[in-house]
C-alpha positions in Angstrom: 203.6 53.7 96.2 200.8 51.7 95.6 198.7 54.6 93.5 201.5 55.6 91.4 202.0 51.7 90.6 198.4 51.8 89.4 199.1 54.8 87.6 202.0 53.3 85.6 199.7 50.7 84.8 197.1 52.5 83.7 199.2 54.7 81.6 200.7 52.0 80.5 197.2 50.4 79.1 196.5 53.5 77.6 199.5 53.8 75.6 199.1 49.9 74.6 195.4 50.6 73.3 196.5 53.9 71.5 199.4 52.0 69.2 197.2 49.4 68.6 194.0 52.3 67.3 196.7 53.7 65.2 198.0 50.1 64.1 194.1 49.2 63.0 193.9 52.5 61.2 196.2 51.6 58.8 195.5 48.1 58.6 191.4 47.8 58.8 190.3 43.7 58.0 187.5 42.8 58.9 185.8 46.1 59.8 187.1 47.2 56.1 184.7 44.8 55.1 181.7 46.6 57.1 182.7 49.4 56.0 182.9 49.2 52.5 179.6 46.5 52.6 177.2 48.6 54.5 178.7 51.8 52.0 177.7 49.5 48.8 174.4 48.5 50.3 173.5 52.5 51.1 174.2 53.7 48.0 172.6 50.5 46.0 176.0 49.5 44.7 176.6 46.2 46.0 174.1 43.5 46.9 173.6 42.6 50.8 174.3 39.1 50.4 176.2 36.9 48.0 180.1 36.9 46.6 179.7 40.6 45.5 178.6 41.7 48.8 181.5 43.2 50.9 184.8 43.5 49.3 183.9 40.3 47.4 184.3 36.6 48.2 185.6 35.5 50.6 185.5 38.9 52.2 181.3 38.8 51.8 179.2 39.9 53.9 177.7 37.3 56.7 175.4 38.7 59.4 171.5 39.3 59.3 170.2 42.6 58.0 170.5 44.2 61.8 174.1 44.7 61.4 174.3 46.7 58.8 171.7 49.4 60.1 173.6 49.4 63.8 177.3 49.4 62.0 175.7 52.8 59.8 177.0 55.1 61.7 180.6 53.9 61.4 180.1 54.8 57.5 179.9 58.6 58.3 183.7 58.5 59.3 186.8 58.0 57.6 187.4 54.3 57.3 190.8 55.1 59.5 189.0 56.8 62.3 186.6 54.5 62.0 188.2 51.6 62.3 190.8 53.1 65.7 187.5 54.1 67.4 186.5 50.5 66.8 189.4 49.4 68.8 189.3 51.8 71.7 185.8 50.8 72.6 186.8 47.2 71.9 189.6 47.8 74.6 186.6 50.0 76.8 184.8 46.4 76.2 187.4 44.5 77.7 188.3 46.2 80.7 184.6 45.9 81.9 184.1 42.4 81.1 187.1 41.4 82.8 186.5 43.5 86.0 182.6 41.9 85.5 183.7 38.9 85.3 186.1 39.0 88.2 183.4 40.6 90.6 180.9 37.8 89.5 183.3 35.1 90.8 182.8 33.5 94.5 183.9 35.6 97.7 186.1 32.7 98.7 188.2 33.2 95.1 191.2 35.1 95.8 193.2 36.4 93.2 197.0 37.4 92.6 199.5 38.9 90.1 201.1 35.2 89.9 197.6 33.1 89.4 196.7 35.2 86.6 200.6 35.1 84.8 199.8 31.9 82.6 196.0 32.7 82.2 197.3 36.0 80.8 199.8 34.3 78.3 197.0 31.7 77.0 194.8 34.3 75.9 196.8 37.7 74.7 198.1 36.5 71.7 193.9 35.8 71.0 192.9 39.1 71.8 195.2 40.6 69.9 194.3 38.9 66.9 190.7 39.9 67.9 192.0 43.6 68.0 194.1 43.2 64.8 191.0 41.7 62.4 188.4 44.5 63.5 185.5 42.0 64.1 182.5 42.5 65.5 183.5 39.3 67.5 184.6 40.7 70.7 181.6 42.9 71.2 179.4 40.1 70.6 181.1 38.0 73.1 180.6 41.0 75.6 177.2 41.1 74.8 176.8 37.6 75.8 179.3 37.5 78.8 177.5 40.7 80.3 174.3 38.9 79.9 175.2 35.5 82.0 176.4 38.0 84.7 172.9 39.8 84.8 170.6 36.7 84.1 169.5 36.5 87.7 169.5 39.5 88.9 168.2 41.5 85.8 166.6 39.2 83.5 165.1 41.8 81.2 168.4 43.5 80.8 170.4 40.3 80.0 167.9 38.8 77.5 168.3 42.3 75.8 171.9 41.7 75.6 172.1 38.3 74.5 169.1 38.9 72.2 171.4 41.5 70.4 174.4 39.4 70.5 172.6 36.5 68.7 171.3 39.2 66.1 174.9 39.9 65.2 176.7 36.5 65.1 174.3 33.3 65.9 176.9 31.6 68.2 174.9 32.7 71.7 172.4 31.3 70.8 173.8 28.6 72.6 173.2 30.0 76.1 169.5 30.2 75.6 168.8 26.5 76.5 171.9 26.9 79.4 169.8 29.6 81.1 166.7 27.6 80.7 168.6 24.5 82.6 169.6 27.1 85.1 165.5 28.0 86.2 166.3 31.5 83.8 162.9 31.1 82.4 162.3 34.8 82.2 166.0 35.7 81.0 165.3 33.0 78.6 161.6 33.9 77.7 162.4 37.7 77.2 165.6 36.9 75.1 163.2 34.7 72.3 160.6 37.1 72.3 163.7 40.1 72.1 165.2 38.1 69.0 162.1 38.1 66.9 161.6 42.3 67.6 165.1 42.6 66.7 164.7 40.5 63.4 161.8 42.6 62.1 163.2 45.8 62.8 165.3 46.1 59.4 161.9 45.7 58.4 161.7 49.3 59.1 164.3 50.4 56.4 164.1 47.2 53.8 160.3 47.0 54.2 159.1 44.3 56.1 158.7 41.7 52.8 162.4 42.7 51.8 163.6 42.2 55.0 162.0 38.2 55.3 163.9 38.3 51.8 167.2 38.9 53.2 166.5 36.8 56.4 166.0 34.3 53.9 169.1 34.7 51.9 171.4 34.8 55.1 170.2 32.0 56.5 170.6 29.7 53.0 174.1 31.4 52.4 175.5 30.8 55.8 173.6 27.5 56.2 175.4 26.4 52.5 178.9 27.8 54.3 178.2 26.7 57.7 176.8 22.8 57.6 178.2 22.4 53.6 180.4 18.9 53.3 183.6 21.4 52.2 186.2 23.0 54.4 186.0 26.5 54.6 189.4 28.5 53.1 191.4 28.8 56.5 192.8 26.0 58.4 189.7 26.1 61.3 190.6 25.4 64.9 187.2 23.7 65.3 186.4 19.7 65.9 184.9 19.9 62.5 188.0 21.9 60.9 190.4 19.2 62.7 188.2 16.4 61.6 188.6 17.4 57.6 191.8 18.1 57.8 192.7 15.0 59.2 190.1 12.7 57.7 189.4 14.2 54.3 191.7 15.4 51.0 191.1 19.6 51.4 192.1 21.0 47.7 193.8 24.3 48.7 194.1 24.8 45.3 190.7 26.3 45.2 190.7 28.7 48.2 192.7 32.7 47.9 195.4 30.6 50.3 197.0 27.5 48.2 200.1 27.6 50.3 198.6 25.2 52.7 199.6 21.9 53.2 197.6 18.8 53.2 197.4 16.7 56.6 195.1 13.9 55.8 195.7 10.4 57.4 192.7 9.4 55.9 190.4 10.1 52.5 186.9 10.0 54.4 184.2 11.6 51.9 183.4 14.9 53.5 179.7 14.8 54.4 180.5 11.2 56.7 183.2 13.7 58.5 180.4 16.1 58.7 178.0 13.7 60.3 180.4 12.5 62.5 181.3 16.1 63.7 177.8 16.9 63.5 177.4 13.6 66.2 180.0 14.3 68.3 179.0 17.9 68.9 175.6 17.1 69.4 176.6 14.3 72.0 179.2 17.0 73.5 176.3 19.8 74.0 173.5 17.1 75.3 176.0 16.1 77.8 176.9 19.9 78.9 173.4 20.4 79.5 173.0 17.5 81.3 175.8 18.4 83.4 174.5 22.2 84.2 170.9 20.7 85.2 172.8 17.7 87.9 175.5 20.3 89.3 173.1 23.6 89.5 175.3 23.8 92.9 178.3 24.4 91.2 179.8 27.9 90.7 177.8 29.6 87.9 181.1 31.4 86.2 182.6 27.8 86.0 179.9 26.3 84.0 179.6 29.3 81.8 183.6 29.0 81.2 183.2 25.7 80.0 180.4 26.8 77.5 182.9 29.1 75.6 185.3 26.4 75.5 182.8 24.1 73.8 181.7 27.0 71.8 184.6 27.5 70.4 185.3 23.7 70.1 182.0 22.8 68.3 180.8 25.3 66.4 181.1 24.7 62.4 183.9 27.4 62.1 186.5 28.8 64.6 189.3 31.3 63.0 191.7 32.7 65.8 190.6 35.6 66.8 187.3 33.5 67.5 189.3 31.8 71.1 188.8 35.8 72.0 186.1 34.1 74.0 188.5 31.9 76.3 188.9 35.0 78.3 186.2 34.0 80.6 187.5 30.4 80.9 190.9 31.7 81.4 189.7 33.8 84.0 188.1 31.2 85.8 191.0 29.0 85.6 193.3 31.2 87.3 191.6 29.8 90.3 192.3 26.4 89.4 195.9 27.0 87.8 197.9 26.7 90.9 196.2 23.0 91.8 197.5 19.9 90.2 196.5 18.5 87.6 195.1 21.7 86.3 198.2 23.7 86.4 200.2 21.1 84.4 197.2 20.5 81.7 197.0 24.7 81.8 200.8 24.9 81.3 200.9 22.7 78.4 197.9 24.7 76.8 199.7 27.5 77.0 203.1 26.5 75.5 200.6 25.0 72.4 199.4 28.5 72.0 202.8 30.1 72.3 204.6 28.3 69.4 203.0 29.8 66.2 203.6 33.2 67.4 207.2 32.5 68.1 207.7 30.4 64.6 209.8 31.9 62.6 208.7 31.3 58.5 204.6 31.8 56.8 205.7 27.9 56.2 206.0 27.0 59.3 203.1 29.0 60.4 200.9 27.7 57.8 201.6 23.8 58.7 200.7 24.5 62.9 197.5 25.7 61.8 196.8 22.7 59.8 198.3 20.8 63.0 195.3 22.6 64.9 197.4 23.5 67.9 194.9 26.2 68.9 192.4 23.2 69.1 194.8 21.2 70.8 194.9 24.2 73.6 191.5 24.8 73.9 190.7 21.0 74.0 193.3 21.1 77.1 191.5 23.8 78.9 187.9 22.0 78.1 189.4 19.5 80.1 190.5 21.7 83.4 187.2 22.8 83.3 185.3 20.2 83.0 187.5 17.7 85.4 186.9 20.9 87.9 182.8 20.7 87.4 182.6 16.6 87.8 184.6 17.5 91.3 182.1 20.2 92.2 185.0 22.9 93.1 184.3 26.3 93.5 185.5 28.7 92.0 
C-alpha cells in the first residue's frame, strides 16, 4: 500500500512539473530576457549592458559577464524548449535541495505529513512564481543552499558552489562572512579566491580588458539601480521597498506599471529613507553575525534559515518570486510550527501570504503589494526564527 502511495505521488509530481514546462513554454519571462540578451550580444546586435540590452528597459540585462557565456547554450534551442527544460531542471533542483535540506537537519527532528501542511502553504504560491518568471533565481539559491550543507564536510566543493552562485546574482555573497563566523575559513577562503577565477574567465571570450569593461559597467548600472534614492518600478517586498512606499511620494507615472497606488503616510526625501534602510540593515546583519558567533551551539540549518529570511528582508530589492528562498526557513520551521508561539506567529504568516492569490481584481492585487503583505509574512517568520535561536532550540 505504502509503494503504490509513493507512486501516486510521484506521478503525481511529474504530471505537476510537466503542465507547468508546457505553461513556461508559452509564457517565457524572465528567461525570454536571457534568451533574447545573450542572442543580441552573440551576434553583436544589442549591447551587454544598458536599456537596450535584453528586450529593453526595464527588461535589461543585470548579471556579470559569466552568465551570459554559462546561459549560451540555452540559445541553441528553441526559446519554447528552452525555456520547459529550464523548468524541469528547476523542479530537478528542488527535489534535491529539499531532500538536502531535510537530511542536514538534527537526528532528534522528526517529521510528518501534518508539520509540513502550513510550511507547505507559506511557500508554494513562491515557488510557483519562481517557476512562472523563468529566473535564474532558484538555481542560484540552490547553489547557495547546497553549499551551506557541504561547508564542513567539503569545503572545496561548497566554496565552488557559492562562488558560482555569487557570480550569477550577488545576494550570497552574504554567507561568506557567516561561514567565516562559523570557523569555515577554508569554505570561506576557497570561495574568494573561486570568485576572482570566475570573474576573469569571460576574459577568455571578451578579452581580458573588455571584460574589466563590463565588470565595470555592471557594477555602476546595478549600483545606480541597486543603492539609487528612487524606488524601483514594482511594489518591492523589501525593508527598503516598504520604507518608500510608506515614507516617500513614488510617481508611478514614470514606471511601465502606473496603475499603482500611492501609500505614503509621510513625504520623507528619498535618500534619508535610503539611509535609514541602509542603517537598519546594516544594524540587522551586524547583529545576525553577532548572534551566529555567541550561539555556534545552535543547530546550523536554523541559523542559515534565518539568513534567507533577512536576505530577503534587507536586500535593496525583493520581487516575489525572490521569497523562493524561504524554502529553507520554512523547512526548518516545520519543527517549530507545532509549538506555541511559533505556530500562531507561522499561521498568521501564512494567511498574509494567502490573500493576494485569492483576491479577486488586478486592483486589489496591485494595492496588497503596495501594503507589502509578503514583507509582513516574511517579517513574521524572521521572528519564529530568531525567538527560536535566542532560546537555543534545536532543530
Amino acid at each position: 500500500m505504502r509503494k503504490n502511495g509513493n507512486q501516486l505521488w510521484i506521478a503525481g509530481g511529474a504530471f505537476a512539473a510537466l503542465l507547468a514546462a508546457l505553461y513556461v513554454a508559452q509564457h517565457p519571462m524572465d528567461f525570454r530576457v536571457y534568451y533574447f540578451g545573450a542572442w543580441g550580444v552573440f551576434d553583436g546586435t544589442r549591447p551587454v549592458y544598458g536599456r537596450a540590452s535584453g528586450l529593453g528597459w526595464p527588461m535589461h540585462y543585470r548579471y556579470p559577464p559569466l552568465f551570459l557565456l554559462l546561459f549560451a547554450p540555452w540559445t541553441l534551442l528553441p526559446l519554447a524548449w528552452g525555456a520547459a527544460l529550464w523548468v524541469l531542471l528547476k523542479i530537478l533542483a528542488l527535489v534535491t535541495v529539499v531532500r538536502a535540506i531535510l537530511k542536514a537537519q538534527p537526528a532528534t527532528v522528526n517529521f510528518n505529513l501534518h508539520s509540513f501542511a502550513i510550511p507547505v502553504l507559506f511557500v508554494t504560491p513562491y515557488l510557483i512564481e519562481e517557476l512562472r518568471y523563468g529566473n535564474v533565481q532558484f538555481f542560484v539559491f540552490a547553489l547557495t543552499a547546497m553549499a551551506l550543507l557541504q561547508a564542513k564536510e567539503r569545503p572545496a566543493l561548497a566554496a565552488a558552489s557559492l562562488a558560482l552562485g555569487i557570480s550569477i546574482k550577488v545576494w550570497p555573497l552574504f554567507f561568506v562572512p557567516y561561514m567565516a563566523v562559523r570557523r569555515y575559513w577554508r569554505a570561506a577562503g576557497y570561495t574568494m579566491g573561486f570568485l576572482c577565477v570566475l570573474a576573469m574567465l569571460p576574459g577568455f571570450y571578451f578579452g581580458f580588458g573588455g571584460n574589466f569593461g563590463l565588470l565595470g559597467q555592471w557594477f555602476s548600472q546595478e549600483t545606480e539601480t541597486q543603492l539609487s534614492d528612487v524606488e524601483i518600478w514594482f511594489p518591492s517586498q523589501s525593508l527598503r521597498g516598504v520604507l518608500m512606499r510608506y515614507l516617500t511620494v513614488i510617481d508611478y507615472s514614470q514606471v511601465p506599471d502606473s496603475n499603482y497606488p500611492k501609500a505614503n503616510i509621510f513625504a520623507f526625501d528619498g535618500s534619508i529613507v535610503r539611509a535609514l534602510w541602509f542603517v537598519m540593515a546594516t544594524a540587522a546583519y551586524s547583529f545576525f553575525l553577532l548572534l551566529v558567533e555567541r550561539r555556534r551551539n545552535i543547530s546550523e540549518p536554523l541559523q542559515a534559515g534565518l539568513g534567507f529570511c533577512l536576505i530577503a528582508l534587507l536586500e535593496p530589492f525583493t520581487q516575489k518570486y525572490v521569497l523562493a528562498i524561504l524554502l529553507w526557513p520554512v523547512i526548518v520551521v516545520a519543527k517549530l510550527g507545532p509549538k506555541a508561539p511559533y505556530r500562531t506567529l507561522l499561521y498568521l504568516a501564512t494567511i498574509l501570504v494567502l490573500i493576494q492569490p485569492v483576491t479577486p481584481g488586478a486592483e486589489a492585487q496591485r494595492f496588497l503589494q503596495v501594503l507589502g503583505l509578503d514583507f509582513a509574512a516574511a517579517a513574521l517568520l524572521t521572528i519564529v526564527i530568531a525567538a527560536a535561536c535566542f532560546k537555543s532550540i534545536e532543530t
